[in-house]
N, C-alpha and C positions, 0 to 999 in steps of 0.2 A: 558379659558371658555369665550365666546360670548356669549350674550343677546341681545335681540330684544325687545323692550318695545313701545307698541303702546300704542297708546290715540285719544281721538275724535271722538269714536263713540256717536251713542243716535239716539231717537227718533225726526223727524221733517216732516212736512208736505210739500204734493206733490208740487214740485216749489222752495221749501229751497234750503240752502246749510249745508252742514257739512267741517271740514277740518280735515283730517285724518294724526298722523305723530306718525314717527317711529324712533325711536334712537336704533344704533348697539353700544351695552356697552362692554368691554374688551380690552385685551391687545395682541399683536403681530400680526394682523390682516392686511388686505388689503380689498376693498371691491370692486368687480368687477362692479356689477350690484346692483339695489334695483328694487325692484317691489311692486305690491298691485293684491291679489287674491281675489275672493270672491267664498262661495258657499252656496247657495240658499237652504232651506229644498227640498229633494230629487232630489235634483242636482249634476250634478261634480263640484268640485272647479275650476276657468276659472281665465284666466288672465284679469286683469282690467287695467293696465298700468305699464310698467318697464324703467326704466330709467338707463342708463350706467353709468362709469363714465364718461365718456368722455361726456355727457350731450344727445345722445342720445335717443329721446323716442318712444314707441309704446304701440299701445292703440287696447282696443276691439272693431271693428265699433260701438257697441251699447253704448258706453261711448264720443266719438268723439264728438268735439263743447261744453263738458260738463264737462267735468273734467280735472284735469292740473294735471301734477303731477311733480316734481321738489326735489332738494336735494339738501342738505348745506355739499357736501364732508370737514367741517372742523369738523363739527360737526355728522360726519356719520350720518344723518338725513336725511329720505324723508318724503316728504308730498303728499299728496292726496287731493285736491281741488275738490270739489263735487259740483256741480250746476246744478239746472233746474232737482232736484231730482225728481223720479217717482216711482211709489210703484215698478214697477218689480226690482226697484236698491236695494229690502230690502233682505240682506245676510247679515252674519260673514264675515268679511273682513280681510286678512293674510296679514300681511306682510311678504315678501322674500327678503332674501340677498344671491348674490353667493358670497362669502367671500375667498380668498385667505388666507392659514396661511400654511404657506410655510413648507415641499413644495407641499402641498395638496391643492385641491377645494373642498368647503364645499355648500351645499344647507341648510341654515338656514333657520327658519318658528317662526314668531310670535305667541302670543294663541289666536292671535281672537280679533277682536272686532265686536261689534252686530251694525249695520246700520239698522231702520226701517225709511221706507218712508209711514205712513202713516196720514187721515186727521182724 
């Protein structure tokens, strides 16, 4: 069994920052990819930034110059680096893992964490 355990969400005003991070918990795993989703009241859920393991990253243009996003593959962790925050950035934000557990690929989903951008 895999876990996803975010943290770092909350409330902050337009120009802040937040830092967003996510630990994959369990046993017999591999982790291919990490990412961070967000989706906005009557929105689809969008990609915000994924990172490989190979160090890899890509990002939404509307997040670009603003956000960093980075992993500690010792500690299956990624983080989310949020700066130069703006109300449109205010969503529930997901983290995803593609995780390898042989000999299957799995799409894991974190439960959320709540991001408001406002003053």
């Amino acid at each position: 069994q895999v876990q996803l355990g975010e943290s770092g969400g909350g409330l902050v005003q337009p120009g802040g920052s937040l830092r967003l991070s996510c630990a994959a918990s369990g046993s017999h795993f591999s982790i291919n990819a990490m990412g961070w989703y967000r989706q906005a009241p009557g929105k689809e859920r969008e990609l915000v930034a994924a990172i490989t393991s190979g160090g890899k990253t890509n990002y939404a243009d509307s997040v670009k110059g603003r956000f960093t996003i980075s992993r500690d593959n010792a500690k299956n962790t990624v983080y989310l680096q949020m700066n130069s925050l703006k109300p449109e950035d205010t969503a529930v934000y997901y983290c995803n893992a593609k995780l390898l557990i042989v000999p299957n690929n799995y799409n894991y989903w974190g439960q959320g964490t709540q991001v408001t951008v406002s003053s």
